[in-house]
C-alpha positions in Angstrom: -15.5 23.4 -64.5 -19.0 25.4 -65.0 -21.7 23.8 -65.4 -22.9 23.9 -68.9 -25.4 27.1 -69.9 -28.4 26.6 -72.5 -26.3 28.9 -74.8 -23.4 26.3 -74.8 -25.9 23.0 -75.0 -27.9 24.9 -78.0 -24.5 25.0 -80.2 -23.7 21.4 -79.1 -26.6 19.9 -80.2 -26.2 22.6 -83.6 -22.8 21.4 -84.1 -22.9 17.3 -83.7 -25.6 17.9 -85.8 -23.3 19.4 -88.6 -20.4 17.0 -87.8 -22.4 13.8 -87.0 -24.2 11.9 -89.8 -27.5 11.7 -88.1 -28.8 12.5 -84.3 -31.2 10.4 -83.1 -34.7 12.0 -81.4 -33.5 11.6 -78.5 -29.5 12.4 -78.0 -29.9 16.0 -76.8 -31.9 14.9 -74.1 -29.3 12.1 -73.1 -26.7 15.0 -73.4 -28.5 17.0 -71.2 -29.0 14.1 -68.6 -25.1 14.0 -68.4 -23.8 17.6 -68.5 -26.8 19.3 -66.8 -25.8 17.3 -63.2 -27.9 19.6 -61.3 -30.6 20.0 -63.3 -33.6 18.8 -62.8 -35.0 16.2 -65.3 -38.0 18.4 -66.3 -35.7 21.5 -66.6 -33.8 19.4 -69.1 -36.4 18.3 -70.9 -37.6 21.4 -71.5 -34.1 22.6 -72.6 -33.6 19.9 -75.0 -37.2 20.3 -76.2 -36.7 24.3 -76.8 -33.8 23.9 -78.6 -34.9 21.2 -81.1 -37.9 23.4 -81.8 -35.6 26.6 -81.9 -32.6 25.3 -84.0 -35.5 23.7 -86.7 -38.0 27.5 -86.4 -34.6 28.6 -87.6 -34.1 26.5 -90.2 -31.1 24.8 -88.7 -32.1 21.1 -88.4 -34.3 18.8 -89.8 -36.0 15.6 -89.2 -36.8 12.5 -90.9 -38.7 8.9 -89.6 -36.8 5.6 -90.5 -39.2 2.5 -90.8 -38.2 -1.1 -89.1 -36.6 -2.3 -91.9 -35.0 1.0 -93.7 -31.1 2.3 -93.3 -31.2 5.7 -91.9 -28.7 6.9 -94.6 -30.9 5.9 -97.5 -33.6 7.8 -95.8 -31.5 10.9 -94.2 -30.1 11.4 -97.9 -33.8 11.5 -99.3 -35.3 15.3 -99.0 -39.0 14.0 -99.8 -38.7 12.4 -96.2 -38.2 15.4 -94.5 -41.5 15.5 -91.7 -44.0 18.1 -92.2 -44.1 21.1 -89.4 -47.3 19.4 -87.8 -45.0 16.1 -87.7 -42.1 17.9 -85.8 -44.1 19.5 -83.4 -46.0 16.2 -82.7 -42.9 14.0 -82.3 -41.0 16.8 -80.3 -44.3 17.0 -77.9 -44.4 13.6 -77.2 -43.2 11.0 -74.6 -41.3 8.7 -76.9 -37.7 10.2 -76.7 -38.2 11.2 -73.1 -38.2 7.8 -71.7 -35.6 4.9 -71.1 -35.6 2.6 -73.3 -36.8 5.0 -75.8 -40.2 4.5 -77.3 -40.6 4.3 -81.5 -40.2 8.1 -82.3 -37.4 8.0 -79.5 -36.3 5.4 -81.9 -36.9 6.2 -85.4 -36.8 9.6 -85.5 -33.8 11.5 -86.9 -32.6 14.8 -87.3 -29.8 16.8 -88.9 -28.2 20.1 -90.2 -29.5 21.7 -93.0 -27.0 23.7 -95.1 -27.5 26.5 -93.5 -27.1 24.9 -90.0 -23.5 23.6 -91.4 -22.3 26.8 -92.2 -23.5 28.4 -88.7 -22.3 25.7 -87.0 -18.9 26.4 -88.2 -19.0 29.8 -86.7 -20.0 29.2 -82.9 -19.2 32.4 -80.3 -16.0 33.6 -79.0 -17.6 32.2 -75.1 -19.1 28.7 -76.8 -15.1 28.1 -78.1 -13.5 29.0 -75.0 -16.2 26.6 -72.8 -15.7 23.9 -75.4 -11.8 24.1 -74.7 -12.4 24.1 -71.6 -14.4 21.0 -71.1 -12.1 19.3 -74.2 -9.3 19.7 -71.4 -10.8 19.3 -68.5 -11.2 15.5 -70.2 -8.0 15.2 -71.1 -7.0 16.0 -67.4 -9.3 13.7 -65.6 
């Protein structure tokens, strides 16, 4: 099977958004890590980081900090918890998600789909579909 393209790992990350209750900081990046097998670590980190920043430019995402002692739900239903632009950029810049074990933003930060996001994740490309069938039976294969 072919490798996966930026195209196809942009609408993953869109759509377990959507389907998921809530992504942690750092999931597209450990997505990356195991479908992008020749890719080199900084190529995707930069792929995970540009399409976190373009899926929430767009309005698609959005993300939210949990404390220590907070359920994610409670906070992920709250729309006054939403981080600021500045925030987003900062905790999309930094370290914390890159690394194993993850460090607190890696850890406490959340994202999702915004409404919008849920209805264009419902609507993915003609080439995403086929490439997602693909893989789904490719897996069932194996």
């Amino acid at each position: 099977m072919a490798e996966m393209t930026p195209g196809v790992f942009w609408w993953d990350v869109l759509y377990n958004a959507a389907v998921e209750d809530w992504q942690m900081l750092y999931e597209p990046l450990g997505w990356a890590r195991t479908q992008l097998r020749t890719a080199s670590e900084e190529e995707r980190q930069r792929l995970a980081e540009e399409t976190l920043r373009d899926l929430y430019a767009r309005g698609l995402i959005w993300f939210f900090r949990v404390g220590p002692d907070e359920s994610v739900n409670d906070v992920g239903s709250d729309p006054s918890r939403r981080l600021s632009q500045i925030e987003v950029e900062r905790v999309i810049s930094g370290e914390d998600w890159r690394t194993v074990p993850v460090g607190p933003d890696g850890a406490r930060v959340y994202f999702g789909a915004t409404g919008e996001g849920e209805r264009v994740a419902k609507n993915p490309p003609v080439e995403v579909v086929t490439y997602w069938n693909a893989r789904s039976r490719s897996r069932t294969d194996a």
